[in-house]
Phi, psi and omega in degrees: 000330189259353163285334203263329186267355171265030205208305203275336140347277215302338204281348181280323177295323186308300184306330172283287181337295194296315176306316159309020184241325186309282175330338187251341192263310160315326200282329189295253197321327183277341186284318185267348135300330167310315204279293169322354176264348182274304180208091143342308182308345170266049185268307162318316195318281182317333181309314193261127267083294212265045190176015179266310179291002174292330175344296186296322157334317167293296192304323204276327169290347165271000171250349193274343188278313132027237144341269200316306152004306200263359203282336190251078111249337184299125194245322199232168188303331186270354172261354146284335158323291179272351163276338175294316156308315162293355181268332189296308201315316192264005141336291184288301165294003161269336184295292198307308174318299183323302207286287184337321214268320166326274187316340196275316198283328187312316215282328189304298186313330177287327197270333193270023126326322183255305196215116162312286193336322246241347179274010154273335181296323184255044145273018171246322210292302182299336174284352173279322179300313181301328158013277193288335176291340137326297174303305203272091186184299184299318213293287191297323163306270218299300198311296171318295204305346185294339197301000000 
């Protein structure tokens, strides 16, 4: 039982993540086709913008690689229980994160639309969002290793 409640754990983090990144890469890519319909040349600019929300997705997929790790020493529901709480903790801040950082990066892209310079300065605004996503990743490490 507590291997099947740590399985379905890891398989929501894999999911949640990766769907905030889907969501978060659509708001990036339809912003950055606008702006590329304009001036293909701001293609290099725009890229790494459009590919910051992909992370998270990655990340939920580094815990799950992780986790799985840890699923055949769970003997009982309460050591499945708390690996779940430890895939949730980077769920949730991979979900959240993604869609935000997603929005942040669209409007930075509209923007390096209007004035090219400006797309090394505005890779810090979506990049402060990765932060937490960064955190709740360390967090969900440190956590698993307790199971």
């Amino acid at each position: 039982m507590g291997q099947t409640i740590a399985l379905i754990g890891i398989a929501v983090c894999v999911l949640l993540c990766g769907v905030g990144s889907c969501i978060g890469l659509f708001k990036t890519s339809s912003a950055a086709a606008g702006v590329l319909g304009e001036d293909p040349k701001k293609f290099g600019k725009v890229m790494v913008l459009v590919l910051l929300p992909a992370t998270q997705g990655i990340y939920g997929f580094i815990i799950g690689i992780i986790a799985s790790g840890s699923v055949a020493g769970i003997t009982s529901a309460a050591q499945g229980g708390l690996m779940l709480g430890a895939v949730l903790l980077m769920a949730i801040s991979g979900l959240i994160s993604a869609i935000f950082q997603g929005k942040a990066a669209a409007n930075c892209i509209y923007a390096v639309g209007k004035q090219e310079s400006l797309s090394g300065k505005l890779i810090v605004y979506p990049g402060m969002i990765e932060f937490y996503a960064i955190l709740g990743l360390i967090i969900s490490i440190m956590f698993i290793a307790l199971v």
